[in-house]
GUGUMAR-456949 format. One line per 4 residues: their letters; for each residue x, y, z of N, C-alpha, C. Coordinates in steps of 0.1 Angstrom, whole numbers. Last residue first. Example, Ala and Ser with C-alpha at 12.3 -4.5 7.8 and 13.67 -1.06 7.14 Angstrom:
SA) 128 -22 71 137 -11 71 129 0 79 | 132 -57 78 123 -45 78 132 -33 78
***
This chain:
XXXX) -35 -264 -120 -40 -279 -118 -38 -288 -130 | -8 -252 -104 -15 -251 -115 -25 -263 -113 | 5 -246 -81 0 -234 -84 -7 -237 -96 | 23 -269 -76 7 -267 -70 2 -255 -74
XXXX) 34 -289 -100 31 -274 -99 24 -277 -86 | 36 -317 -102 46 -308 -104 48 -298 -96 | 22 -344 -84 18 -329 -91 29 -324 -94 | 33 -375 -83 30 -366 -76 28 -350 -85
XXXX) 42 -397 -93 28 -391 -93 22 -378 -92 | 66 -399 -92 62 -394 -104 45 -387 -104 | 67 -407 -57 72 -399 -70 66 -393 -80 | 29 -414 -47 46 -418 -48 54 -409 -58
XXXX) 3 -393 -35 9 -404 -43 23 -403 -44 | -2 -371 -15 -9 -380 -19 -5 -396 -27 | 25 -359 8 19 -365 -4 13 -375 -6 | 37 -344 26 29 -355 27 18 -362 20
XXXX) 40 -306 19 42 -325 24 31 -328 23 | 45 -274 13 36 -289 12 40 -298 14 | 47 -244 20 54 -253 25 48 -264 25 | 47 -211 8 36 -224 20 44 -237 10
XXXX) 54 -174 24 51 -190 13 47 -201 20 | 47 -144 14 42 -153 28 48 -163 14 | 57 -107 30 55 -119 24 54 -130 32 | 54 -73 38 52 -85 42 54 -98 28
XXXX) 49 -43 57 58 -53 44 56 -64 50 | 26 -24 57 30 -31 56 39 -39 48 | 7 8 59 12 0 52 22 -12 60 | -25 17 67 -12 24 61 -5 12 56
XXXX) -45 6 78 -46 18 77 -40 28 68 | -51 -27 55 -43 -20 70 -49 -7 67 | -74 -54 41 -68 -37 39 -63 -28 55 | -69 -87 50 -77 -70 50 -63 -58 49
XXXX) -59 -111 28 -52 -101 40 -60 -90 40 | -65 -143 25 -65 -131 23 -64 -124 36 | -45 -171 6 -49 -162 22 -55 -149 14 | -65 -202 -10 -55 -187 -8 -56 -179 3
XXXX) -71 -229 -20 -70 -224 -10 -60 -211 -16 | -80 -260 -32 -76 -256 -34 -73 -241 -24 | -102 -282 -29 -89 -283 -25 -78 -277 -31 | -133 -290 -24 -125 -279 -24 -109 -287 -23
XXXX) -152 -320 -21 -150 -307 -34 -137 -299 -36 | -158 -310 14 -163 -317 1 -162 -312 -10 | -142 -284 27 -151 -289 24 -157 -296 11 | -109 -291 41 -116 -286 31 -130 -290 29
XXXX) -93 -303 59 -100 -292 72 -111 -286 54 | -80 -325 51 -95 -327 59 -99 -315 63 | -53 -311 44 -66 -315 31 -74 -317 37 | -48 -285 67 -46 -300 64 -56 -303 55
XXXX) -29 -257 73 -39 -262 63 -39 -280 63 | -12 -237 94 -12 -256 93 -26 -253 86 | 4 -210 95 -8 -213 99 -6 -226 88 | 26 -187 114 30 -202 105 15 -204 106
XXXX) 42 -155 113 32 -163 117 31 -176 109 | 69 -135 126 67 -145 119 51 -151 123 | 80 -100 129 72 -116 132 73 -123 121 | 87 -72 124 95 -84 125 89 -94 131
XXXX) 66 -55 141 74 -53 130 84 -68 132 | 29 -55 152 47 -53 155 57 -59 143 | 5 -50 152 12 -33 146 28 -39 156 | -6 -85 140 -6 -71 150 7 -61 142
XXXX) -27 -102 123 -12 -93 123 -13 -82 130 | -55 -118 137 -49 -108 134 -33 -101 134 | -71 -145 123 -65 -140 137 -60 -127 126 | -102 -166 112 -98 -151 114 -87 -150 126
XXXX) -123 -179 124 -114 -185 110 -109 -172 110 | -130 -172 149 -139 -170 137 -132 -171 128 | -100 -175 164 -115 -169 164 -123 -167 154 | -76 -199 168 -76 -186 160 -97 -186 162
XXXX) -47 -203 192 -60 -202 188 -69 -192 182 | -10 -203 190 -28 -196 192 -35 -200 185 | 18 -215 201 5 -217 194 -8 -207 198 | 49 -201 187 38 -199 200 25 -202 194
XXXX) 84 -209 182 70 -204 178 54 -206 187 | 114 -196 192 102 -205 193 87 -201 189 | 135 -185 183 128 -191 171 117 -200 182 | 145 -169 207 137 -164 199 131 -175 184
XXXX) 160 -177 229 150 -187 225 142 -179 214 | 157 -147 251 163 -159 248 154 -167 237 | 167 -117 261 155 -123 259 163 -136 250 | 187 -115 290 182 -107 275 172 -122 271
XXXX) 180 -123 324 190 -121 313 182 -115 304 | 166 -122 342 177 -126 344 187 -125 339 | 142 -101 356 146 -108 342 161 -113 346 | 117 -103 380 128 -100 370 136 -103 361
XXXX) 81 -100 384 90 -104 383 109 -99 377 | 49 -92 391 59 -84 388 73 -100 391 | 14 -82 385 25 -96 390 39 -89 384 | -4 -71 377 6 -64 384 14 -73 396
XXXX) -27 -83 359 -26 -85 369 -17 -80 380 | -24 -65 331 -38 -63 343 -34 -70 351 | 4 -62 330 -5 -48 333 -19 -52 336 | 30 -71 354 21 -73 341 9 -62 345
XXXX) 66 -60 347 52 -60 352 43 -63 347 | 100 -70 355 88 -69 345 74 -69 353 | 126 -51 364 118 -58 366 106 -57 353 | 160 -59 348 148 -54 345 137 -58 354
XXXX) 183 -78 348 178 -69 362 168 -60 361 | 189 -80 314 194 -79 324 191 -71 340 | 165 -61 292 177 -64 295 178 -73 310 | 146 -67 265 150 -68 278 156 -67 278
XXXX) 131 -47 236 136 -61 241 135 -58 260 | 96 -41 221 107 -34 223 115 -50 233 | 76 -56 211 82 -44 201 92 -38 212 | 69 -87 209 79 -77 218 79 -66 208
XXXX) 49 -106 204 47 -97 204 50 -81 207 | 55 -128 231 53 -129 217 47 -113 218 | 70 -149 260 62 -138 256 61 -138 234 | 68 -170 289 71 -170 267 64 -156 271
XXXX) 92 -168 314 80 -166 307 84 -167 293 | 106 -192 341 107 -180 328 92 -180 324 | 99 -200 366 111 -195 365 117 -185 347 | 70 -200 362 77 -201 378 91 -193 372
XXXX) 58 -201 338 62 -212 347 74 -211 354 | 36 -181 316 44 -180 328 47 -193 334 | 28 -176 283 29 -184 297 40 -180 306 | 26 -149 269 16 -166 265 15 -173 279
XXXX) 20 -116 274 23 -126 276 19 -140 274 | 33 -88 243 23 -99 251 25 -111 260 | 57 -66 258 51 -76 247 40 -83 255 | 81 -48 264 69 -45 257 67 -55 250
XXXX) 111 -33 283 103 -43 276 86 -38 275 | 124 -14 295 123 -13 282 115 -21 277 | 115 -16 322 121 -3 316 119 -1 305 | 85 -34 309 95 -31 318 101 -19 313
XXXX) 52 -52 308 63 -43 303 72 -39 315 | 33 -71 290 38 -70 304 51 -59 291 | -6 -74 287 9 -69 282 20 -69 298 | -17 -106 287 -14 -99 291 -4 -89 288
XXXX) -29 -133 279 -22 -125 269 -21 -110 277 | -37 -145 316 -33 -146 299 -35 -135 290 | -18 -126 342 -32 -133 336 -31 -136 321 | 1 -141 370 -1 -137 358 -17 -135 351
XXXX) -4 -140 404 -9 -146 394 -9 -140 381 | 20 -134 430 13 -130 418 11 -134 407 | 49 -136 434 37 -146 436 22 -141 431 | 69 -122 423 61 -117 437 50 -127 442
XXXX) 101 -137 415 84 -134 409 75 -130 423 | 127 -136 416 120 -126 424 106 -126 419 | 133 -143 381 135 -142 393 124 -136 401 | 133 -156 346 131 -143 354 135 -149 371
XXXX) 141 -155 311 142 -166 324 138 -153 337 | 120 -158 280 129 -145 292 127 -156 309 | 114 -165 251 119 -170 264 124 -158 270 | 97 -159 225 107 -165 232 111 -161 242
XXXX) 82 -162 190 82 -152 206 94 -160 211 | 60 -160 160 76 -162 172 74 -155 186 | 24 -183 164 31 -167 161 51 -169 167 | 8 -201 145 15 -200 151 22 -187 151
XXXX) -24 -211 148 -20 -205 144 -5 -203 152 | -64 -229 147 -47 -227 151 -38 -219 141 | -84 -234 132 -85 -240 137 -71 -231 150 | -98 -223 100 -90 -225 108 -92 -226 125
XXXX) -122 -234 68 -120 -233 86 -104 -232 89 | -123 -210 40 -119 -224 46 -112 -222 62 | -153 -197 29 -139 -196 42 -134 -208 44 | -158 -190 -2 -157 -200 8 -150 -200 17
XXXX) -150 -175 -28 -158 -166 -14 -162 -181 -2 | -122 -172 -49 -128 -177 -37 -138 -173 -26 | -125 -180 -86 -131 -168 -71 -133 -174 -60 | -103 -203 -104 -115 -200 -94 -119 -184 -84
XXXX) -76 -204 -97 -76 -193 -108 -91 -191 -106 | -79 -236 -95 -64 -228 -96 -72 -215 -101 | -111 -252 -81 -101 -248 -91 -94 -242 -88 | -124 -246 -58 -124 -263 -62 -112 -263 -71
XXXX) -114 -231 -27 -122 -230 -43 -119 -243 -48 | -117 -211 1 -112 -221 -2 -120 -227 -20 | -94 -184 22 -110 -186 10 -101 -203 4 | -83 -175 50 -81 -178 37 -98 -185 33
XXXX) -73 -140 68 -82 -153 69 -77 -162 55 | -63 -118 88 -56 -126 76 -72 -141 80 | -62 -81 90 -67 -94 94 -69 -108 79 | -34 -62 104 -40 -67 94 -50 -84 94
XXXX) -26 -31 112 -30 -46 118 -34 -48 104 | 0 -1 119 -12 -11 114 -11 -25 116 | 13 17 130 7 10 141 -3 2 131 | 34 25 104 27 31 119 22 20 128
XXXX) 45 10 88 43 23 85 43 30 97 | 61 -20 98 49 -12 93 51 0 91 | 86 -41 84 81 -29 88 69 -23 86 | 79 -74 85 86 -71 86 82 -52 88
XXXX) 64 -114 84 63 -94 86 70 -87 92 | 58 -139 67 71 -128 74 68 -115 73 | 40 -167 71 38 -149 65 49 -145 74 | 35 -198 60 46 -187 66 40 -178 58
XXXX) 17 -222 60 15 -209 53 25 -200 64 | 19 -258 52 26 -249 61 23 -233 56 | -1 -282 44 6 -270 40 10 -264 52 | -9 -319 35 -11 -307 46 -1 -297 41
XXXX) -14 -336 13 -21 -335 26 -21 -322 35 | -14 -332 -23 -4 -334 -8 -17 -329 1 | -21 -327 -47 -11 -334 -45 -9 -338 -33 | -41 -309 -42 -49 -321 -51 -36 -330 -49
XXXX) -42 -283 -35 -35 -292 -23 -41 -306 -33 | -28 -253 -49 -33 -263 -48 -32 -279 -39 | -34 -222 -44 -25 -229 -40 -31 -245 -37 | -33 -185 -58 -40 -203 -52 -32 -210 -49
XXXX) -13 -160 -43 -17 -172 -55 -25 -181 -47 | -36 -138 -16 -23 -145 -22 -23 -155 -33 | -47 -106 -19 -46 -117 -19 -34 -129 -24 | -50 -76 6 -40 -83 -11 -48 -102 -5
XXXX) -60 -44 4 -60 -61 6 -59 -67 2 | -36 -18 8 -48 -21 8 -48 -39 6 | -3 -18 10 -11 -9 14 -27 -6 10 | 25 -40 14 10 -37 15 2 -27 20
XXXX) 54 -40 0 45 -36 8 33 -34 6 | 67 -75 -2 60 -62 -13 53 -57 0 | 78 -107 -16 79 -93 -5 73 -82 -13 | 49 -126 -27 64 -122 -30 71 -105 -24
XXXX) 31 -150 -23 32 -135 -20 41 -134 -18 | 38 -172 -22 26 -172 -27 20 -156 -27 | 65 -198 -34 59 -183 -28 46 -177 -34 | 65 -228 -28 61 -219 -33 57 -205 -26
XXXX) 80 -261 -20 78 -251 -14 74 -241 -25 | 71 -294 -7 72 -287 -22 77 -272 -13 | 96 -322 1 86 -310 3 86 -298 -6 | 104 -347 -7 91 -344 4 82 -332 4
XXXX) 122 -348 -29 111 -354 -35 94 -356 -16 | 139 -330 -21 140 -348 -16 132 -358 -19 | 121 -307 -25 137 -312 -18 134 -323 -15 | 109 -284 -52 109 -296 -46 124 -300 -40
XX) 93 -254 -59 109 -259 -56 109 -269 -47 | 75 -233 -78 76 -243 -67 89 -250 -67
***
């Protein structure tokens, strides 16, 4: 773990490595601090695999976790494509929209650009884009923009899914109130893909329980 300014801790909790059945990540203790940041960086799949990411939550470092600790939200990258000529045509949500070249999910539409997330392939310049269930059609004005924006989703049954695209980022917010009575401790788990995955994750702690010295060293120990 690697402290800056005495605010934020940081620890890797899964250290790059391709994944080809269900990994779990180190415990990760929250007995020091209020809330966690969980970055997962995914980077080449094999093929078209997915992976479904939940976390287990335990009273102890080193504990078995079979308690799901609740999620709530989830952040995925995506970013900006300014467009034109939209047909007036009502987008519909998470929609794939694709063009000559483009290929990604859509989050929002507002008139003059769209977020998308999900691109496995880019845009260019005077592309029209189409969406596939509503066949709202628009064009792109330029190359895809704004790529460090991160996109909030809502996660389903404490459970969202690493989709089969290569190069994402996903950020998921742990807050010490979301633990049940007792627990405060936490790890991700990752289901077993088809094939394989590269990926690593670290998590990012603030907002500490007590002043300086007080404060935990480790979060990976108790």
């Amino acid at each position: 773990m690697y402290g800056i300014n005495n605010a934020y801790h940081i620890v890797n909790i899964l250290r790059p490595q391709t994944m080809s059945g269900a990994l779990a990540s180190d415990h990760v203790s929250m007995k020091g601090y209020n809330h966690a940041d969980v970055i997962i960086e995914v980077g080449a799949h094999g093929g078209s695999e997915t992976s479904v990411v939940g976390f287990d939550q335990m009273t102890l470092v080193g504990t078995a976790g079979t308690t799901t600790l609740p999620l709530t939200d989830y952040y995925v990258s995506g970013g900006k494509i300014f467009v034109t000529n939209w047909n007036g045509i009502a987008w519909s949500d998470d929609e794939q929209v694709t063009g000559a070249t483009l290929s990604a999910s859509l989050e929002t539409f507002a008139g003059n650009y769209m977020t998308v997330f999900d691109m496995t392939t880019g845009v260019v310049a005077a592309e029209t884009i189409t969406g596939g269930t509503s066949g709202a059609t628009a064009v792109a004005v330029n190359a895809y923009e704004y790529e460090d924006v991160m996109i909030k989703r809502v996660v389903g049954s404490n459970t969202f899914t690493i989709s089969a695209v290569d190069n994402v980022t996903y950020v998921v917010p742990v807050a010490a109130t979301s633990f049940t009575d007792g627990y405060d401790v936490f790890h991700v788990d990752l289901g077993s893909p088809s094939g394989t995955i590269l990926l690593s994750s670290t998590a990012i702690l603030y907002k500490g329980r007590y002043m300086g010295a007080n404060t935990p060293i480790s979060a990976i120990y108790d």
